[in-house]
mmCIF file of the N, C-alpha and C atoms, coordinates in Angstrom:
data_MODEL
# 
_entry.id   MODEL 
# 
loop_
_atom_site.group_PDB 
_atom_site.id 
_atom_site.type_symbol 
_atom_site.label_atom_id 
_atom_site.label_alt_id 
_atom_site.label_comp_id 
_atom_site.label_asym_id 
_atom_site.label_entity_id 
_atom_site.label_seq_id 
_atom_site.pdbx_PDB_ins_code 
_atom_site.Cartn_x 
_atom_site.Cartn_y 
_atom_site.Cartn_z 
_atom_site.occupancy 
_atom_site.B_iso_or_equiv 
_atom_site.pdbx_formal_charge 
_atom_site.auth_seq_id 
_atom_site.auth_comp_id 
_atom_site.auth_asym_id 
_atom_site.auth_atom_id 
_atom_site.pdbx_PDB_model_num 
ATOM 1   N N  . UNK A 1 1  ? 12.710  -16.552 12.424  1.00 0.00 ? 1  UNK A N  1 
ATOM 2   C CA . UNK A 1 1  ? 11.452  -16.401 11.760  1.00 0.00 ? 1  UNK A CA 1 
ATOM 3   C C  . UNK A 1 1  ? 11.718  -16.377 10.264  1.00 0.00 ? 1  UNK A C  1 
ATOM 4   N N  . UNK A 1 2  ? 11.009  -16.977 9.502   1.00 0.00 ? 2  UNK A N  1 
ATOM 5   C CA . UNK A 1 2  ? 10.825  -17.191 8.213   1.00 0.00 ? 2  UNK A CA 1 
ATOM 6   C C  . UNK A 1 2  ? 9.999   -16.563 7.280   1.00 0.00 ? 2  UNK A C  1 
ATOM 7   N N  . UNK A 1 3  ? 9.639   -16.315 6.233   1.00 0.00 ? 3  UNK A N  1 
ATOM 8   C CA . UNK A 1 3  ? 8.680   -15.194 5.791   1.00 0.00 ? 3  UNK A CA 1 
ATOM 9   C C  . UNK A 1 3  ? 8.525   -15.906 4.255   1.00 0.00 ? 3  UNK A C  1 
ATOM 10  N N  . UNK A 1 4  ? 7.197   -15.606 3.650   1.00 0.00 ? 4  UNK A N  1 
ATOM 11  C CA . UNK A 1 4  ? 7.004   -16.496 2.124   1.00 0.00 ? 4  UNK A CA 1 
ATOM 12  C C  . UNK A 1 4  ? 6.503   -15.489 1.730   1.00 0.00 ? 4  UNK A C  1 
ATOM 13  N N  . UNK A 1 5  ? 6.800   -15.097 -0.092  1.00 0.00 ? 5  UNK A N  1 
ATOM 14  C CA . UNK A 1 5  ? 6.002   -13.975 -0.462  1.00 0.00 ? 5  UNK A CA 1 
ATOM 15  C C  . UNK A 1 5  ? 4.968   -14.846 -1.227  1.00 0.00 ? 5  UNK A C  1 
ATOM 16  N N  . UNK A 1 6  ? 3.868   -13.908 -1.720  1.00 0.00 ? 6  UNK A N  1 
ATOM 17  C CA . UNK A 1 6  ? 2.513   -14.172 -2.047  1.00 0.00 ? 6  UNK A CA 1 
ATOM 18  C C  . UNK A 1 6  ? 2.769   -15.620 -3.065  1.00 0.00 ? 6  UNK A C  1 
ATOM 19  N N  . UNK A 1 7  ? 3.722   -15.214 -4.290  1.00 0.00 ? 7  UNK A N  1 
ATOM 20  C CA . UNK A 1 7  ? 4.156   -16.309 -4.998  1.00 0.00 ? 7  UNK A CA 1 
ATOM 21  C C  . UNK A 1 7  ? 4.027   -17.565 -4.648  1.00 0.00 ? 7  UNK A C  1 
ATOM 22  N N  . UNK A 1 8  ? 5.076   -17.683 -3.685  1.00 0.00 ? 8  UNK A N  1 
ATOM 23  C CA . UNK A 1 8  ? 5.265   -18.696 -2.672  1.00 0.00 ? 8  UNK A CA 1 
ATOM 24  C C  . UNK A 1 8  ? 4.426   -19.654 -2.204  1.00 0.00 ? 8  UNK A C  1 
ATOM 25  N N  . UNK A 1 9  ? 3.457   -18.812 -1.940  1.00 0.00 ? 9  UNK A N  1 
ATOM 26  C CA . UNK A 1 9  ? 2.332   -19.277 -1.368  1.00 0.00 ? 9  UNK A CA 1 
ATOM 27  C C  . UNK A 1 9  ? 1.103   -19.821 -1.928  1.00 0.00 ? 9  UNK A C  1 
ATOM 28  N N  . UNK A 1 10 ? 1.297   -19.459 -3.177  1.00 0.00 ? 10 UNK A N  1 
ATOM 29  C CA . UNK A 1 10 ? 0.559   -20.041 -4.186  1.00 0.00 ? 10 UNK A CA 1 
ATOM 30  C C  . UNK A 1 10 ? 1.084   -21.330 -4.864  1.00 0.00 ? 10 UNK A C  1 
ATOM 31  N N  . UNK A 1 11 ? 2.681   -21.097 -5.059  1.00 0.00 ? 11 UNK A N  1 
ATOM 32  C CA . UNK A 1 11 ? 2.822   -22.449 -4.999  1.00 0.00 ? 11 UNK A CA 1 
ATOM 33  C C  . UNK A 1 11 ? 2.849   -23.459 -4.058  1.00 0.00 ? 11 UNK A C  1 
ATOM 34  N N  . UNK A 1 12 ? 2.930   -22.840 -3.260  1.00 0.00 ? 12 UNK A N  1 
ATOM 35  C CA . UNK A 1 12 ? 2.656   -24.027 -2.091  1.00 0.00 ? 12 UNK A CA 1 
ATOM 36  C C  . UNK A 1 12 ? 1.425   -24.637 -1.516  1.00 0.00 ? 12 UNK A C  1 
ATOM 37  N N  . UNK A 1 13 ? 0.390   -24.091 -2.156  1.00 0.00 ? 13 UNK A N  1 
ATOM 38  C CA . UNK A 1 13 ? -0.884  -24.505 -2.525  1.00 0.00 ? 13 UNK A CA 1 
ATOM 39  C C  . UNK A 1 13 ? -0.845  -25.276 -3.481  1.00 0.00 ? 13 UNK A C  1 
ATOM 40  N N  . UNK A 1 14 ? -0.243  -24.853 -4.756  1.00 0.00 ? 14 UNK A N  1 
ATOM 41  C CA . UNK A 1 14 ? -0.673  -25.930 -5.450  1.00 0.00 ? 14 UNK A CA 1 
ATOM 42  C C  . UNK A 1 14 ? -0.123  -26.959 -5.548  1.00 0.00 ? 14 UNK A C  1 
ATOM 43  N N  . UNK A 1 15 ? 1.032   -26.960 -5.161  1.00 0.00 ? 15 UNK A N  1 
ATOM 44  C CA . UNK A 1 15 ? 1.856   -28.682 -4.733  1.00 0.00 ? 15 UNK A CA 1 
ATOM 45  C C  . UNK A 1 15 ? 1.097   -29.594 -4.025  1.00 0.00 ? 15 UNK A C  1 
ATOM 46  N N  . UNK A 1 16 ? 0.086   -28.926 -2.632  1.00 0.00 ? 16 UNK A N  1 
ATOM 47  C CA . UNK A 1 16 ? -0.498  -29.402 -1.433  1.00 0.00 ? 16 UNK A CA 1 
ATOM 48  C C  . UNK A 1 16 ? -1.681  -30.301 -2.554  1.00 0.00 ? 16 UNK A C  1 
ATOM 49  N N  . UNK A 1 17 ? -2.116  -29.413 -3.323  1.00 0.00 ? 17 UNK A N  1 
ATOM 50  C CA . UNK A 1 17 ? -3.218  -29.773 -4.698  1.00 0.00 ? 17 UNK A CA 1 
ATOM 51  C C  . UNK A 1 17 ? -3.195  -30.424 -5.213  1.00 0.00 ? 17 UNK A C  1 
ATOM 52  N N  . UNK A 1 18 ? -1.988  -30.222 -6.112  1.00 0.00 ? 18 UNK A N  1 
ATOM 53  C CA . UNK A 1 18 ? -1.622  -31.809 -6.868  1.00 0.00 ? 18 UNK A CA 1 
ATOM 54  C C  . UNK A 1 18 ? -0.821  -33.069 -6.277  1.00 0.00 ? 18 UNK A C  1 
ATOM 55  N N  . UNK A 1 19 ? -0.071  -32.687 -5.649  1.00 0.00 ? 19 UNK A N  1 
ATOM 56  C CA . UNK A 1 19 ? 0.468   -33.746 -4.852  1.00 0.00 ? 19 UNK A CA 1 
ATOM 57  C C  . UNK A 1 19 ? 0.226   -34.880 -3.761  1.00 0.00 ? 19 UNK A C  1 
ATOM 58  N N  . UNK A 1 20 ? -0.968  -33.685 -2.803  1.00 0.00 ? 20 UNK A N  1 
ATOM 59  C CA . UNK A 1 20 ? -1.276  -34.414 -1.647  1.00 0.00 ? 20 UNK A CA 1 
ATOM 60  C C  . UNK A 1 20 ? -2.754  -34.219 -1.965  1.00 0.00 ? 20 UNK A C  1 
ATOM 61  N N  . UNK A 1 21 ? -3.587  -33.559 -2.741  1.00 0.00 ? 21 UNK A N  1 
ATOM 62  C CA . UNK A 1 21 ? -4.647  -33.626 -3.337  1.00 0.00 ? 21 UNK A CA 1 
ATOM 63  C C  . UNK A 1 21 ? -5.778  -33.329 -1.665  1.00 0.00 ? 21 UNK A C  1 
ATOM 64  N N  . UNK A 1 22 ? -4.895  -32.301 -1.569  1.00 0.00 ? 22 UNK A N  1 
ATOM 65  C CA . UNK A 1 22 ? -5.705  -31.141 -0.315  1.00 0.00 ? 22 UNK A CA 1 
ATOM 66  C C  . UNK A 1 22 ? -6.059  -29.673 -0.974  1.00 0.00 ? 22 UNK A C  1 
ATOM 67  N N  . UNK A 1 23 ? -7.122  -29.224 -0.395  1.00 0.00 ? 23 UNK A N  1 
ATOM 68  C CA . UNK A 1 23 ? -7.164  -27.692 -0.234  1.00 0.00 ? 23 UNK A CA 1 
ATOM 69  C C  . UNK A 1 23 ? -6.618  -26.779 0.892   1.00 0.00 ? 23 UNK A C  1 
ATOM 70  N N  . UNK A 1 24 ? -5.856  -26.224 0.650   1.00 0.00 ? 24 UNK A N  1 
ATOM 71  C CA . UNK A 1 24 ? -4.982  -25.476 1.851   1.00 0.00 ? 24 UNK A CA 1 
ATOM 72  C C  . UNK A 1 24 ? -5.608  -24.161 2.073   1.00 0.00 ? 24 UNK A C  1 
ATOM 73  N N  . UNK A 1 25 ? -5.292  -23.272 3.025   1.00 0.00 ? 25 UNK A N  1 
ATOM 74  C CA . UNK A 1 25 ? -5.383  -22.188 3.405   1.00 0.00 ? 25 UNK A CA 1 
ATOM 75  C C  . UNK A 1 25 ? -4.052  -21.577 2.858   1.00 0.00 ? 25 UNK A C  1 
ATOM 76  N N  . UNK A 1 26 ? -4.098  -20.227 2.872   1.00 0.00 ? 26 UNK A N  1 
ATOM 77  C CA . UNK A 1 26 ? -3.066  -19.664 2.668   1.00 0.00 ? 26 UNK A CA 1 
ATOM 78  C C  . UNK A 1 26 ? -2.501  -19.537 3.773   1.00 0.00 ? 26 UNK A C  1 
ATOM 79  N N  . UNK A 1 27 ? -2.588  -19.578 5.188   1.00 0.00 ? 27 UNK A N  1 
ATOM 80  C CA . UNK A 1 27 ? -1.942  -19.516 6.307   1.00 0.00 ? 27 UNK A CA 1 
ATOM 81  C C  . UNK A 1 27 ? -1.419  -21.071 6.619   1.00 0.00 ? 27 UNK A C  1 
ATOM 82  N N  . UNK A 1 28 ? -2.473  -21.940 6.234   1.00 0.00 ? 28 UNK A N  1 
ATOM 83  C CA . UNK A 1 28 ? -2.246  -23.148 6.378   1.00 0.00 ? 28 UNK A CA 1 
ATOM 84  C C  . UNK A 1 28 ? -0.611  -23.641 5.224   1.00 0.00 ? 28 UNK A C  1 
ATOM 85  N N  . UNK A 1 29 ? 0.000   -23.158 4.405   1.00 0.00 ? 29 UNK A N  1 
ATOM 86  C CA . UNK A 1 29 ? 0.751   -23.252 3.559   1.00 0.00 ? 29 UNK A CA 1 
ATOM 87  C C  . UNK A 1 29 ? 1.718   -22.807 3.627   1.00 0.00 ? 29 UNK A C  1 
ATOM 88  N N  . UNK A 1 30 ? 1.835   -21.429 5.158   1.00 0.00 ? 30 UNK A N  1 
ATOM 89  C CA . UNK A 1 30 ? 2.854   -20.607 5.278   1.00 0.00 ? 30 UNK A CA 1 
ATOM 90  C C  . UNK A 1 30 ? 3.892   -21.239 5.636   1.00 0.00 ? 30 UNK A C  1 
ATOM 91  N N  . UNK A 1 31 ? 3.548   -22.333 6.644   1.00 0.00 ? 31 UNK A N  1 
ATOM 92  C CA . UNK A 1 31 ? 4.991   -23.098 6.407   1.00 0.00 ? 31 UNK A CA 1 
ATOM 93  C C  . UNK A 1 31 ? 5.971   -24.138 6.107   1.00 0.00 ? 31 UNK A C  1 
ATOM 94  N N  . UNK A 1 32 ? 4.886   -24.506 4.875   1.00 0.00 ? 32 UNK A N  1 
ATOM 95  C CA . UNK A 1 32 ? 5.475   -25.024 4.295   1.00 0.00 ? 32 UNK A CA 1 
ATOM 96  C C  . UNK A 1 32 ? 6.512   -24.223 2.964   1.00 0.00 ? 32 UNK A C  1 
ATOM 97  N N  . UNK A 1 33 ? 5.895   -23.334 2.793   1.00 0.00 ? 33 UNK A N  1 
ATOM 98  C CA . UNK A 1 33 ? 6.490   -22.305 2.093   1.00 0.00 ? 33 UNK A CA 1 
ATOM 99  C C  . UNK A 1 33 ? 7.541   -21.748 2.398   1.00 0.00 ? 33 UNK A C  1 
ATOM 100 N N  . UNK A 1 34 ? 7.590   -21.274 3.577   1.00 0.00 ? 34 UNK A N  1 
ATOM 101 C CA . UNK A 1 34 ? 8.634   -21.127 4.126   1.00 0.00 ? 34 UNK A CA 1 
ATOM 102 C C  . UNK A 1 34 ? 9.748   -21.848 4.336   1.00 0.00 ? 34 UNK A C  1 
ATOM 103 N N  . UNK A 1 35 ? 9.489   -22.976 4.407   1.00 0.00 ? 35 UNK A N  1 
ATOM 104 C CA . UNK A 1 35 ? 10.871  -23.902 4.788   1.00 0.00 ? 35 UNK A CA 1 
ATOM 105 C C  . UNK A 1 35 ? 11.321  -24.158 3.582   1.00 0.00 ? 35 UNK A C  1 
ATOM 106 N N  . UNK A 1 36 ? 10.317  -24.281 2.285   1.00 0.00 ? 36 UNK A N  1 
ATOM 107 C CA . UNK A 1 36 ? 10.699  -24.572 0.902   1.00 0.00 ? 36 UNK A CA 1 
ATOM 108 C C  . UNK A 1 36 ? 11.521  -23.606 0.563   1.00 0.00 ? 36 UNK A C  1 
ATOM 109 N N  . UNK A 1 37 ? 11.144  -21.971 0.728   1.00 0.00 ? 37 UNK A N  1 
ATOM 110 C CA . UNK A 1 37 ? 11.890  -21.270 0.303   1.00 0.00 ? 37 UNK A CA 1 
ATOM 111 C C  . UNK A 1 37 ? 13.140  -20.178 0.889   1.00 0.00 ? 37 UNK A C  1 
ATOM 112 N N  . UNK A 1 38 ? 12.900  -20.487 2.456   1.00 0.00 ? 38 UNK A N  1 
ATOM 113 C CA . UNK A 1 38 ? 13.437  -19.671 3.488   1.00 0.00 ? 38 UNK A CA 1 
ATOM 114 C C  . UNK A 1 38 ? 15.116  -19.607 3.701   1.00 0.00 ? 38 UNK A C  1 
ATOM 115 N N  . UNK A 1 39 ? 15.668  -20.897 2.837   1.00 0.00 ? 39 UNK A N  1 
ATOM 116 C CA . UNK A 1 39 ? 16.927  -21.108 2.961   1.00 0.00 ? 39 UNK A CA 1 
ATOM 117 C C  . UNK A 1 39 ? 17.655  -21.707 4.036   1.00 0.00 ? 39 UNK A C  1 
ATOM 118 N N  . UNK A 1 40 ? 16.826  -22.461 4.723   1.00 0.00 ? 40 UNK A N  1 
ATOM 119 C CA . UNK A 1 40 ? 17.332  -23.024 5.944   1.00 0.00 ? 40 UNK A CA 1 
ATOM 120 C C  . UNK A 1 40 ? 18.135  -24.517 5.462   1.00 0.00 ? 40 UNK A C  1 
ATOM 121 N N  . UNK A 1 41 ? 18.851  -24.844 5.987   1.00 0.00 ? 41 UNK A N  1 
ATOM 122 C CA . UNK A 1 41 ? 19.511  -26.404 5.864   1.00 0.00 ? 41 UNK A CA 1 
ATOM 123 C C  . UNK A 1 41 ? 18.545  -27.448 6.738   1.00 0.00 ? 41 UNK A C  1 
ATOM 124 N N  . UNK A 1 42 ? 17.739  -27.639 5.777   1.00 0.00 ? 42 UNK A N  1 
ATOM 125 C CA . UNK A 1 42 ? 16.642  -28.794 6.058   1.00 0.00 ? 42 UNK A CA 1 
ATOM 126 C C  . UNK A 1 42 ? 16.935  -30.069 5.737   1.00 0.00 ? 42 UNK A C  1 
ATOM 127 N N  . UNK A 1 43 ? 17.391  -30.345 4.661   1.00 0.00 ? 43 UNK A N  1 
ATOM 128 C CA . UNK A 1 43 ? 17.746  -31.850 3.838   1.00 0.00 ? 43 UNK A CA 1 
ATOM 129 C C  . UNK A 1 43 ? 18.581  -32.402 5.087   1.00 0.00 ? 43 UNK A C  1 
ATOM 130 N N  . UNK A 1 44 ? 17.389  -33.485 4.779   1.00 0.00 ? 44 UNK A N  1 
ATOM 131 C CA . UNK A 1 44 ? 17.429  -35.094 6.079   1.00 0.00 ? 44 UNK A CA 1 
ATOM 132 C C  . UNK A 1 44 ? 17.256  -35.111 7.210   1.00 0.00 ? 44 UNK A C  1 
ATOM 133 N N  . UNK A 1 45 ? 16.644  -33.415 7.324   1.00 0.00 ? 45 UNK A N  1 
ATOM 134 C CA . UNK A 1 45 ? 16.085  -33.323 8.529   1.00 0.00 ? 45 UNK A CA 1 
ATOM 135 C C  . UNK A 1 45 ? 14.587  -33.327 8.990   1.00 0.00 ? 45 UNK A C  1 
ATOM 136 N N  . UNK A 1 46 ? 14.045  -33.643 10.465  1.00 0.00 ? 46 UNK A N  1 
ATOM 137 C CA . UNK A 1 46 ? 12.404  -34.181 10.228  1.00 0.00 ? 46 UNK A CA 1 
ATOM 138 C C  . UNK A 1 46 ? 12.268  -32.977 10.643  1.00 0.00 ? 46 UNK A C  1 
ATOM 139 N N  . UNK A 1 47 ? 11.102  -32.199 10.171  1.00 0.00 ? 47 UNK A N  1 
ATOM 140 C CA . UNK A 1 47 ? 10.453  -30.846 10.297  1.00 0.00 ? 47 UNK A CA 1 
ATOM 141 C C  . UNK A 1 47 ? 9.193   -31.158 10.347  1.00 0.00 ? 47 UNK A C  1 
ATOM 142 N N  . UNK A 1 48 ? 8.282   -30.495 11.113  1.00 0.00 ? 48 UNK A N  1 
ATOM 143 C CA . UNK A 1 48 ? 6.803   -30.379 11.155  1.00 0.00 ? 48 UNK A CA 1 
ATOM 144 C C  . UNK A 1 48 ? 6.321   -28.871 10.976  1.00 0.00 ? 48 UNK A C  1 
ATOM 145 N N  . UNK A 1 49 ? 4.872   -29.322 10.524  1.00 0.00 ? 49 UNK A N  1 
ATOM 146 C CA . UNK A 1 49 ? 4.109   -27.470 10.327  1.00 0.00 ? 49 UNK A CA 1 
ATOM 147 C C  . UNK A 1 49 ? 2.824   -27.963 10.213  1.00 0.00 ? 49 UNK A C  1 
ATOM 148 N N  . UNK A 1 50 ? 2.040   -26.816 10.491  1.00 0.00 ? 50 UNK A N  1 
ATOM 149 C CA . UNK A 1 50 ? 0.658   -27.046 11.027  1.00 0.00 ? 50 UNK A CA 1 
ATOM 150 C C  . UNK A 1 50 ? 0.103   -26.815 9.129   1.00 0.00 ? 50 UNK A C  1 
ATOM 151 N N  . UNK A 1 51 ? -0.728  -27.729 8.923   1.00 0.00 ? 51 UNK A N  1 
ATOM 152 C CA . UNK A 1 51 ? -1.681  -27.082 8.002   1.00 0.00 ? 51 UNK A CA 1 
ATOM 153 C C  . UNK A 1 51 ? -2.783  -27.117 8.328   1.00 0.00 ? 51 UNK A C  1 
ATOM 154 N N  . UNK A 1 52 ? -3.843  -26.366 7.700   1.00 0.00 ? 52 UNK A N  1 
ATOM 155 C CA . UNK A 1 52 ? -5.585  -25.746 7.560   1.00 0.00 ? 52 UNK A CA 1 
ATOM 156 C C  . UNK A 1 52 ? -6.236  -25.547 6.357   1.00 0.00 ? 52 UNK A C  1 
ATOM 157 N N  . UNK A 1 53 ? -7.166  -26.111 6.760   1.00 0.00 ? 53 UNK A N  1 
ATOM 158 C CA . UNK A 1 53 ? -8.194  -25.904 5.147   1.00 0.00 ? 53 UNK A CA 1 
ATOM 159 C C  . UNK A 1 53 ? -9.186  -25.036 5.092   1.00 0.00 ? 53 UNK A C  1 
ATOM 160 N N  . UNK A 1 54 ? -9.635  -25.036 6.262   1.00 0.00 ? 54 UNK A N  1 
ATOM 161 C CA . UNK A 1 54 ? -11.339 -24.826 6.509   1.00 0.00 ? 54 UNK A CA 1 
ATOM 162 C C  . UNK A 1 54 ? -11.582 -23.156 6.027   1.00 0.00 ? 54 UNK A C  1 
ATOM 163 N N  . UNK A 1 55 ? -10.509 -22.391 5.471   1.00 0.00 ? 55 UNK A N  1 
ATOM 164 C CA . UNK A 1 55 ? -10.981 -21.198 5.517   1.00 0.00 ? 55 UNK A CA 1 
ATOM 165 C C  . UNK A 1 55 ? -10.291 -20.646 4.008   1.00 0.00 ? 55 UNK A C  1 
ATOM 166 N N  . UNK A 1 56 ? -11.336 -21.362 3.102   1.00 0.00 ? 56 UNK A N  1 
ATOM 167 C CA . UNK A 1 56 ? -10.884 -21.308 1.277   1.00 0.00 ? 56 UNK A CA 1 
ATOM 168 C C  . UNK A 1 56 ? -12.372 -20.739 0.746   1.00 0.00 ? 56 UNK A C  1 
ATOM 169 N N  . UNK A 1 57 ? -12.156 -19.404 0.075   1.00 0.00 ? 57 UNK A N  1 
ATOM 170 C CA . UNK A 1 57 ? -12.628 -19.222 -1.319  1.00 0.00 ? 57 UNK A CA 1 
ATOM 171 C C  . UNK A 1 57 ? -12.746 -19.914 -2.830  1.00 0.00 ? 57 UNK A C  1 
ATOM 172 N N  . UNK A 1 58 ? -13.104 -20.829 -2.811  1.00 0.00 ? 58 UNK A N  1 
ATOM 173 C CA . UNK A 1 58 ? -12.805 -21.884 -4.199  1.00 0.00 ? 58 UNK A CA 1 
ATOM 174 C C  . UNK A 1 58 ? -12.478 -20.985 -5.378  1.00 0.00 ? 58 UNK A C  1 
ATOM 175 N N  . UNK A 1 59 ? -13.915 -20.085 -5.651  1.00 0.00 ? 59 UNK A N  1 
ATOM 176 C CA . UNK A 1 59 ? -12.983 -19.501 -6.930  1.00 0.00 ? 59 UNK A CA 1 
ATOM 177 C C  . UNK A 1 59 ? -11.783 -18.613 -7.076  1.00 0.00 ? 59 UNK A C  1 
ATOM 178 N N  . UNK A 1 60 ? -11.463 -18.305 -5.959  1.00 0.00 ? 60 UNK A N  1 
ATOM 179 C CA . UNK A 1 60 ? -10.082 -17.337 -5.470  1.00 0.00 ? 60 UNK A CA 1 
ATOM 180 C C  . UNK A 1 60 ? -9.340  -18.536 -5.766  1.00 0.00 ? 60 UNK A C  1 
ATOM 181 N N  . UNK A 1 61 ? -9.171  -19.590 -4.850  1.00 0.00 ? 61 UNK A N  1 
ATOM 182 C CA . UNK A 1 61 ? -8.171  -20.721 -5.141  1.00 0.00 ? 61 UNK A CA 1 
ATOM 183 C C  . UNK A 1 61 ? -7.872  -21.154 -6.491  1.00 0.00 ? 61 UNK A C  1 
ATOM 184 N N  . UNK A 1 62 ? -9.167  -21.682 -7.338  1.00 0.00 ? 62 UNK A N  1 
ATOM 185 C CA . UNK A 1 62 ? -9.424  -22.319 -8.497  1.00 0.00 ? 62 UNK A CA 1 
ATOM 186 C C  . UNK A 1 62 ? -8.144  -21.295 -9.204  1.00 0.00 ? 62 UNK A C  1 
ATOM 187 N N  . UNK A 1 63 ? -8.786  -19.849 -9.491  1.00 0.00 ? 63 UNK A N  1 
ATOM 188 C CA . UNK A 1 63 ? -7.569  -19.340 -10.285 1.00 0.00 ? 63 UNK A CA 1 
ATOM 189 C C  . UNK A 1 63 ? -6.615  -18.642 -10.074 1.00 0.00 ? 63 UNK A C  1 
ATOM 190 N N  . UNK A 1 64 ? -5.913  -19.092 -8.878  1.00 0.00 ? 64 UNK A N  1 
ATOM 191 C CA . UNK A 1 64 ? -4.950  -18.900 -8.180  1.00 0.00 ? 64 UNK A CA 1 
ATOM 192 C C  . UNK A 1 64 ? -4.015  -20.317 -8.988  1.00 0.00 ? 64 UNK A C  1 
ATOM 193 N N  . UNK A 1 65 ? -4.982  -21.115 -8.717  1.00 0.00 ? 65 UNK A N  1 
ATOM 194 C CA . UNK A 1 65 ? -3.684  -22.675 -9.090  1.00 0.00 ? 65 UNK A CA 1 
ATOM 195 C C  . UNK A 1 65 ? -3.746  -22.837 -10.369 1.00 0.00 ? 65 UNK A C  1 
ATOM 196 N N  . UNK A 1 66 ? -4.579  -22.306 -11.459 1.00 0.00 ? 66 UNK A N  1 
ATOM 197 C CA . UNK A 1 66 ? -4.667  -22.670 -12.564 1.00 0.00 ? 66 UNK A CA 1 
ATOM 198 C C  . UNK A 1 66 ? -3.496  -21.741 -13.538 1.00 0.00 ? 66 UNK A C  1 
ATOM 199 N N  . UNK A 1 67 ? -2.848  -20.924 -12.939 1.00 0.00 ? 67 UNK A N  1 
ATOM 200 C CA . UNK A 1 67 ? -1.550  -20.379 -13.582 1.00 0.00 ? 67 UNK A CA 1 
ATOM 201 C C  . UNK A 1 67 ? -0.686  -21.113 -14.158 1.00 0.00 ? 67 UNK A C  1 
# 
């Protein structure tokens, strides 16, 4: 099991944001966060994780990513 702190998770929102130009959930992000930051030996390996949107506060988000 893997674990992301709040940080984490904010950036991993906002990558999902600018990058893939989604709105994430914060649960929806957990694991990607996790694998980003969890320390596992991932490189070149195929990994999957569930993401979710449907359950966002915009202005919570808005200045959450605008840091």
């Amino acid at each position: 099991m893997l674990a992301a702190t709040d940080a984490q998770l904010v950036e991993a929102r906002r990558f999902y944001t600018e990058r893939m130009k989604m709105v994430v959930e914060p649960t929806g992000a957990l694991s990607f966060a996790a694998a980003r930051h969890g320390g596992l030996p991932l490189q070149g390996k195929r990994v999957g994780g569930v993401v979710s949107s449907s359950n966002v506060d915009m202005r919570t988000f808005s200045r959450l990513i605008a840091d």
